[in-house]
C-alpha positions as CSV (number, residue, x, y, z in Angstrom):
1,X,41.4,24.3,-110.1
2,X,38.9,22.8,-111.9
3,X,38.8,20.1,-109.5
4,X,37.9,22.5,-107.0
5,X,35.2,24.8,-108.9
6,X,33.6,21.6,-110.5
7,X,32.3,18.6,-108.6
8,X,31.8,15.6,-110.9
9,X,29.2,13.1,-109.7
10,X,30.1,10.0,-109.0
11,X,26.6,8.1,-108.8
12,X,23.6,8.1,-110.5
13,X,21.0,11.0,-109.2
14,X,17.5,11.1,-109.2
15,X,15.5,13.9,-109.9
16,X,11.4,13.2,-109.6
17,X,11.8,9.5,-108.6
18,X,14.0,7.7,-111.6
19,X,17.6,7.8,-112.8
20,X,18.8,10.9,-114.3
21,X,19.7,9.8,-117.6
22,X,23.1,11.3,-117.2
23,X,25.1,13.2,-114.3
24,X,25.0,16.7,-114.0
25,X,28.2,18.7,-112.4
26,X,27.6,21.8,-110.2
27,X,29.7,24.8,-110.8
28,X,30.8,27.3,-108.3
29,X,31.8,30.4,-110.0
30,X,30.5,33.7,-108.0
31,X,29.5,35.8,-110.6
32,X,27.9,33.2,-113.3
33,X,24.1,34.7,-112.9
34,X,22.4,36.6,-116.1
35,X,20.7,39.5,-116.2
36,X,17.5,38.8,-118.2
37,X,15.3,42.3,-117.8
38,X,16.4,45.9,-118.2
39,X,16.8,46.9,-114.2
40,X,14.4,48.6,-112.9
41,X,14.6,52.9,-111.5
42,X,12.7,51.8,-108.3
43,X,14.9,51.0,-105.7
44,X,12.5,47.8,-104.5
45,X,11.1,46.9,-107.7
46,X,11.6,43.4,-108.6
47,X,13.4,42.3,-111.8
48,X,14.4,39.0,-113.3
49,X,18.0,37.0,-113.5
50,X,18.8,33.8,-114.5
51,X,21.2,31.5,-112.6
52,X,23.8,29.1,-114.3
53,X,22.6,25.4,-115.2
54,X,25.2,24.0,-113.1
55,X,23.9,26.0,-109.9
56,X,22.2,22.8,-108.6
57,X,22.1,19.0,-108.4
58,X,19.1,16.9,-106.9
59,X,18.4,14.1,-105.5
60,X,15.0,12.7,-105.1
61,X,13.6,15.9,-106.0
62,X,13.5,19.2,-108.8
63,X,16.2,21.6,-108.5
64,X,15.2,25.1,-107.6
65,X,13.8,27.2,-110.4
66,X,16.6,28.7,-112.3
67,X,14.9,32.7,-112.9
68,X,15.5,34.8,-109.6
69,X,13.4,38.2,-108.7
70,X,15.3,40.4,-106.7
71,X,15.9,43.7,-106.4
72,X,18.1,46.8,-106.1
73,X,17.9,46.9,-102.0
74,X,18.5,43.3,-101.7
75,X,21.4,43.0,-103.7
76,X,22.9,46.1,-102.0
77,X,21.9,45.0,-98.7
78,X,23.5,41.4,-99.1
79,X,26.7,43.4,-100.4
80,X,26.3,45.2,-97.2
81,X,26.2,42.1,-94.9
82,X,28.7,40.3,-96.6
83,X,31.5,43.0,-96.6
84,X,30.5,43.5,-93.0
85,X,30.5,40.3,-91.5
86,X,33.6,39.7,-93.2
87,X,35.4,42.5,-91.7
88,X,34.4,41.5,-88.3
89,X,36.0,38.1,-88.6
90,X,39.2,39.8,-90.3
91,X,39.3,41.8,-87.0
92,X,39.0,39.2,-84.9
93,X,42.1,37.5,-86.6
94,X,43.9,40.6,-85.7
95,X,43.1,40.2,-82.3
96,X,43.4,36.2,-82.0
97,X,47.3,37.5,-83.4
98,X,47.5,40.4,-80.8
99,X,46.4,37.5,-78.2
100,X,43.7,39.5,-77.1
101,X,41.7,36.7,-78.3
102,X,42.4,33.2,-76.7
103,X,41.3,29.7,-76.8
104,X,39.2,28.6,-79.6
105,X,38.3,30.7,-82.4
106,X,37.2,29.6,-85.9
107,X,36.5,32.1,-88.2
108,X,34.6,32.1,-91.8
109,X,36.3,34.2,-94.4
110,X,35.2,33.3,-98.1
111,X,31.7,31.6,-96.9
112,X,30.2,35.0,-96.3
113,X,27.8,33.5,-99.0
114,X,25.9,30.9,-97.1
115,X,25.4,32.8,-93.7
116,X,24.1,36.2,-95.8
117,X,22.3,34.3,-98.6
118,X,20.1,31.6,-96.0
119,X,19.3,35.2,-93.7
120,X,18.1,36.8,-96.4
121,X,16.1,33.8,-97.5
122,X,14.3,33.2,-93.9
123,X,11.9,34.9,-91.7
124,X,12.6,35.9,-87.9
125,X,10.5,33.3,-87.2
126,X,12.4,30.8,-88.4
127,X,15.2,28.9,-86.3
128,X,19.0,28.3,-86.7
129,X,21.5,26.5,-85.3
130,X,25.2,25.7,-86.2
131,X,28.0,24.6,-85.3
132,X,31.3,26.8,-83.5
133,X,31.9,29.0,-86.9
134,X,28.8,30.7,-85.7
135,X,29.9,34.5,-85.7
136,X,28.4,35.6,-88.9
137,X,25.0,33.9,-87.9
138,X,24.7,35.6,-84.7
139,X,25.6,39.2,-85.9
140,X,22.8,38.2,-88.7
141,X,19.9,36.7,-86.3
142,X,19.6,39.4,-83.9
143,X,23.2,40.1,-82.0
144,X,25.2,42.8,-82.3
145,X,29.1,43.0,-83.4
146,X,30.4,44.5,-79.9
147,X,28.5,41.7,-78.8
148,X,30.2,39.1,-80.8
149,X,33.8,40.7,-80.5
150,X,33.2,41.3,-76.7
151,X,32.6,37.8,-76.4
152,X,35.9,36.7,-77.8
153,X,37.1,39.0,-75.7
154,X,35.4,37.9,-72.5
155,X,34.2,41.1,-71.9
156,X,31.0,41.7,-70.1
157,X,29.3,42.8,-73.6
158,X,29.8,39.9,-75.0
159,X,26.7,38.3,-76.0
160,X,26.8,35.3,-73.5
161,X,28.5,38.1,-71.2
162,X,31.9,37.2,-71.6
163,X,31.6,33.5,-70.6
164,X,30.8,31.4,-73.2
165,X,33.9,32.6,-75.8
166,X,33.7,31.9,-79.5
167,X,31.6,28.6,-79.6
168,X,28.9,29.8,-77.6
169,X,26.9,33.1,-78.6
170,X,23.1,32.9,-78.5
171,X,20.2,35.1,-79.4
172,X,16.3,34.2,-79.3
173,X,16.2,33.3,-82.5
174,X,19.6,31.7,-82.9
175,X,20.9,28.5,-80.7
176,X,24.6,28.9,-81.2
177,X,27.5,28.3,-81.6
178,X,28.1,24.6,-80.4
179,X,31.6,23.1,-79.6
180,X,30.8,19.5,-80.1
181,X,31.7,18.2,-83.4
182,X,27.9,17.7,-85.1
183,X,25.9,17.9,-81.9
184,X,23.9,20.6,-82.8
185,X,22.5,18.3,-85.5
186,X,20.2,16.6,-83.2
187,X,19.6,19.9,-81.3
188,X,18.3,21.3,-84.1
189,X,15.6,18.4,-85.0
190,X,13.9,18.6,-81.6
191,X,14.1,22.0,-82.0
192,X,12.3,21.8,-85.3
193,X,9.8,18.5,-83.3
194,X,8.8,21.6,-80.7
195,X,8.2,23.7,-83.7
196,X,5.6,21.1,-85.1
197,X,4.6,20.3,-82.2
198,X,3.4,23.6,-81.3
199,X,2.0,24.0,-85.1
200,X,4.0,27.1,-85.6
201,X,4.4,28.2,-89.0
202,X,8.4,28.0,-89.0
203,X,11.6,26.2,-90.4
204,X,14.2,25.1,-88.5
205,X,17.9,25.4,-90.6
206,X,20.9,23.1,-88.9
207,X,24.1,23.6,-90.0
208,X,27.2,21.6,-89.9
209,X,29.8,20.7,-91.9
210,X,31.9,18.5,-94.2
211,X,33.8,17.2,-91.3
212,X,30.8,16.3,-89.2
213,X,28.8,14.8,-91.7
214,X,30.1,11.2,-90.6
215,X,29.2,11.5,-86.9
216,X,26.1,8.6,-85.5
217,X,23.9,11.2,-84.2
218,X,23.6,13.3,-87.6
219,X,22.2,10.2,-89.3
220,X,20.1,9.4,-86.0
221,X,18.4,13.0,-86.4
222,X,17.8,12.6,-90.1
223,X,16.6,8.8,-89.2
224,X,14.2,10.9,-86.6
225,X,13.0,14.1,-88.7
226,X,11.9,11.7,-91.5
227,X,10.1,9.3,-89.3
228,X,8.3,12.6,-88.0
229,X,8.3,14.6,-90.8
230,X,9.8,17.9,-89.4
231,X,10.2,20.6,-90.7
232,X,13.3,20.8,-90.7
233,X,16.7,21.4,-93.3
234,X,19.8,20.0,-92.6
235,X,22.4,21.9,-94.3
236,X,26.0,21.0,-94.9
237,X,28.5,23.5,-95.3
238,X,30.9,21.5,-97.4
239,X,34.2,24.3,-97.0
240,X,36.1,21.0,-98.6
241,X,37.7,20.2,-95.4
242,X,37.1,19.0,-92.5
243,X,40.0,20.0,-90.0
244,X,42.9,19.6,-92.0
245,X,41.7,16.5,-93.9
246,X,40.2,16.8,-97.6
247,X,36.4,15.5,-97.8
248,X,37.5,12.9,-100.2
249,X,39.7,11.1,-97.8
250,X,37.3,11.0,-95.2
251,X,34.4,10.4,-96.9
252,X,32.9,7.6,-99.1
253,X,30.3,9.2,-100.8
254,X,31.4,13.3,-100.7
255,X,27.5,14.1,-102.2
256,X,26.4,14.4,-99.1
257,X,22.6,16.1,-100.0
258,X,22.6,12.2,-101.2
259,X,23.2,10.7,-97.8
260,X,19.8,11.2,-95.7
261,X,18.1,7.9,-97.3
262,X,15.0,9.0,-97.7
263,X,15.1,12.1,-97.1
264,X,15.7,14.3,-100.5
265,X,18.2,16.9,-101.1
266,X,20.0,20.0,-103.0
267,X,23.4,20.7,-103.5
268,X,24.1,24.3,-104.2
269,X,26.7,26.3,-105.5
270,X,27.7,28.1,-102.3
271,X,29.9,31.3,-103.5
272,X,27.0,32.3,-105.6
273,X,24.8,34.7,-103.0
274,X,21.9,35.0,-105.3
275,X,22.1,30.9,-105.9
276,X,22.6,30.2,-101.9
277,X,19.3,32.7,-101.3
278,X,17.6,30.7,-103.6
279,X,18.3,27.4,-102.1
280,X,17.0,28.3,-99.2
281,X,14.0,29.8,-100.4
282,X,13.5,26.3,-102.0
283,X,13.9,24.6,-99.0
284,X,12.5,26.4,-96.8
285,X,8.8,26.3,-99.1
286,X,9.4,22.4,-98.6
287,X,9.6,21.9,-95.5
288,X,6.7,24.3,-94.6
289,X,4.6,22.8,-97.1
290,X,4.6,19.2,-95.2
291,X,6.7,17.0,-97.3
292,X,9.2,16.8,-94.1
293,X,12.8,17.5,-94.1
294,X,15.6,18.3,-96.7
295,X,19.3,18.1,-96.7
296,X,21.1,21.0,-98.4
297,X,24.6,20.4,-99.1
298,X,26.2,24.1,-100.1
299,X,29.6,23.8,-101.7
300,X,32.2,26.8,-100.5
301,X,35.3,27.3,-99.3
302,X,37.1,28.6,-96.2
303,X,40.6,30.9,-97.0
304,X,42.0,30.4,-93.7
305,X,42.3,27.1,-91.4
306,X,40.0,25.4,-90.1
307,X,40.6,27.3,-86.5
308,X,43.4,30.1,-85.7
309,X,45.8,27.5,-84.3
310,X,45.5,25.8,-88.0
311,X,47.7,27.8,-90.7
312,X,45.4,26.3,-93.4
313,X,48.6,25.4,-95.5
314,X,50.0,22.3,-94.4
315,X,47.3,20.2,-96.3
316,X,46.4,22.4,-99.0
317,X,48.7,24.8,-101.4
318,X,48.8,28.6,-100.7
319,X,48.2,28.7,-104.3
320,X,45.1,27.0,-104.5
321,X,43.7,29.4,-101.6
322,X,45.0,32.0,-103.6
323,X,43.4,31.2,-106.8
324,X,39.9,30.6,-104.8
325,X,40.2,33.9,-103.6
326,X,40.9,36.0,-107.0
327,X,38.5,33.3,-109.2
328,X,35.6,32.7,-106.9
329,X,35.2,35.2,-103.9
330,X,31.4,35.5,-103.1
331,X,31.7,39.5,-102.0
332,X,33.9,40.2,-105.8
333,X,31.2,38.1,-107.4
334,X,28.2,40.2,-105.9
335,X,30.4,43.4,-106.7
336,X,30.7,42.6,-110.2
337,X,26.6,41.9,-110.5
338,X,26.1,44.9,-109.0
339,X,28.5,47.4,-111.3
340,X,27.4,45.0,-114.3
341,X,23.8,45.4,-114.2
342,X,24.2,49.4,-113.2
343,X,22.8,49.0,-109.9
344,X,25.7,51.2,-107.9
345,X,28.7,52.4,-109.0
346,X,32.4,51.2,-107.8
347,X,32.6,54.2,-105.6
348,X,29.1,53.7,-104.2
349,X,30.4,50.1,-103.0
350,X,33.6,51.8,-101.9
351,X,31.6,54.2,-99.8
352,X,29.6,50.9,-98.2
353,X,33.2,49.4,-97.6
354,X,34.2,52.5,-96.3
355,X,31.6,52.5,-93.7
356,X,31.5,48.9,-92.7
357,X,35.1,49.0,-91.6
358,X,34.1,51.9,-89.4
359,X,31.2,50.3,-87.8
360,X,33.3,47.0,-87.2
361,X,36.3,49.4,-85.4
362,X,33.8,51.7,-83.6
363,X,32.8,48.0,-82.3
364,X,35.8,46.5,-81.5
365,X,37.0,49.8,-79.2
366,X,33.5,49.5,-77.7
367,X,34.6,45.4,-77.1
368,X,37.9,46.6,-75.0
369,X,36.5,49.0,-72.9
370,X,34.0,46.5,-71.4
371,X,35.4,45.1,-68.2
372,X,35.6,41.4,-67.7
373,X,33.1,39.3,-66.0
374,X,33.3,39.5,-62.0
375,X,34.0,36.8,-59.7
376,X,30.5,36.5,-58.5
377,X,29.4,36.1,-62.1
378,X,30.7,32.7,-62.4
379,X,27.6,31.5,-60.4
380,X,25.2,33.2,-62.7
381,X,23.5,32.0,-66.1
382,X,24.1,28.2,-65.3
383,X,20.3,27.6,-64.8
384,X,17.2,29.1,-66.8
385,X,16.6,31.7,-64.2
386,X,14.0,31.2,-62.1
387,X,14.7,27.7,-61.5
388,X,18.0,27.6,-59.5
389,X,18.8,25.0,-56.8
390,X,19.0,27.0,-53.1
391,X,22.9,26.4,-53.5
392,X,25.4,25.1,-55.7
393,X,28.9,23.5,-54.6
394,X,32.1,25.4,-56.4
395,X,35.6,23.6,-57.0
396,X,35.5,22.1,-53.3
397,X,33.2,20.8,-51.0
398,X,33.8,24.1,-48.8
399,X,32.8,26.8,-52.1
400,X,29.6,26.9,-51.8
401,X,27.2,29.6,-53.6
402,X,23.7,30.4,-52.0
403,X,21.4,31.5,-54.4
């Protein structure tokens, strides 16, 4: 396991412009953070922690600062968020297996971590966009979970009302959900160039992963974001796999918050909530401050396959999921923080269990009562509205639609 919950470096790093004098290893253990401060009565008052050595690697840069504030309501809230979103995706693999879900669906159990720690790190004003394990995201940056469930669904609740499916959900301050393999990378730099461009204060995150990390365009937005400077962080969610094939066999160089050139980077310990929020934080300071993008490479893990069709086993042990999921889950590493430092008690988190399983149910029955879209939907969200042709031509010359 150790070659899972330690990446060794392989190349010489720099840290503020020279070689680091030796190679430093990032750990991923969830629950490696030291309380450093009695904790606080108030429920908002900050109070000090201290986050393991290994939580970071740079290149071309500092790491982040090592001493966290937060507070009680944070902590509990992320606790809240996490447990939540992951009960949404465990009830949406129940329904993929009823095959009330069809088609494509890729879910995000065990990097709950990433998705909770970068909202919780980031203003409504800033931008996201992702790939198609999008679900926690869009529940997170303004949707709903009837909204995301109905859209699985296809279900006139669903988000993109029941059209766009799994890879496609959307809110203003989210940009999906995108089925093409890294194409959201380049998205998200001219969505971050009409950020700058319109000198509003706010940070663009785009997300992909592992697998995608060797596709032409990704290094063509980096290549684009530096020569602009934009404000922009590209962040790699390195789940160790990309499909079914392990990073080191598709990959040359597997540090990938080394591969953007000039462009400098992080690598963070991605089961670690209060280390992921931190990261962001980091970045997201930078790239508002004018020194122009960042990459931030978070190291995590998915527990199932890479999509519903994919058992998840055929490349890796059971085993090894196993021992990720009892060594370094990101919701039992939060838990133990939380009862540790005496911020809630084991029932208290039971009760907030308790309830986000009944919030995610009361959402899936809402999801199935929500008829599907109708016929004369199909000719409907294709253009921005407003700016519709006067017709537009179906399946056959004779299908035609006036608008």
């Amino acid at each position: 396991m150790a070659s899972l919950a330690r990446l060794r470096s392989h190349i010489p790093l720099k840290s503020t412009g020279r070689l680091a004098p030796f190679a430093r290893s990032l750990q991923t253990a969830a629950d490696s953070t030291q309380l450093v401060q009695r904790v606080p009565e108030g429920a908002s008052t900050p109070f000090s922690v201290k986050l393991h050595e290994e939580s970071f690697r740079a290149y071309n840069t500092d790491i982040p600062s090592l001493d966290v504030e937060v507070t009680k309501d944070s902590l509990l809230k992320m606790y809240k968020d996490m447990v939540t979103v992951r009960r949404m995706e465990q009830s949406a693999d129940a329904l993929y297996k009823s095959k009330l879900i069809r088609g494509f669906c890729h879910l995000a159990i065990g990097q709950e971590a990433v998705s909770v720690g970068l909202e919780s790190a980031i203003t409504k004003e800033d931008m996201v966009i992702t790939s198609y394990r999008c679900h926690p995201f869009a529940v997170l940056r303004g949707g709903t979970i009837t909204g995301v469930i109905g859209e699985l669904l296809g279900r006139q609740v669903g988000m993109s009302n029941g059209k766009g499916g799994s890879m496609h959900i959307f809110t203003p301050r989210f940009f999906g959900g995108n089925g093409i393999v890294g194409a959201q990378v380049p998205l998200g730099a001219g969505i971050s160039f009409a950020m700058k461009y319109l000198e509003r204060p706010s940070a663009t995150f785009a997300l992909y992963g592992d697998g995608a990390s060797n596709q032409g365009q990704v290094f063509e937005a980096f290549n684009m974001a530096k020569l602009w400077d934009l404000p922009c962080v590209f962040v790699c969610e390195n789940n160790k796999y990309g499909m079914g094939t392990s990073a080191e066999r598709s990959s040359s160089n597997t540090e990938y918050f080394t591969r953007g050139d000039k462009i400098p980077g992080i690598q963070a310990n991605g089961m670690d909530i209060i280390a992921s929020a931190q990261a962001v934080k980091y970045a997201r300071d930078w790239v508002l401050s004018g020194k122009g993008p960042l990459l931030l490479e978070f190291v995590t893990y998915r527990y199932g396959g890479h999509s519903m069709s994919d058992p998840g086993t055929t490349y890796r042990t059971r085993e090894e999921v196993q021992r990720m999921r009892s060594t370094q889950d990101p919701i039992r590493g939060l838990q133990h923080y939380i009862e540790e430092w005496g911020i809630a008690s084991g029932a208290d988190l039971k009760g907030i269990d308790k309830a986000a399983k009944e919030e995610v149910d009361k959402a899936v029955e809402a999801a199935k009562t929500s008829p599907v879209p109708r016929t004369e939907d199909l000719w409907t969200d294709i253009y921005y509205k407003g700016t519709e042709p006067p017709i537009m031509r179906g399946r056959e010359r004779e299908e035609v639609h006036v608008y």
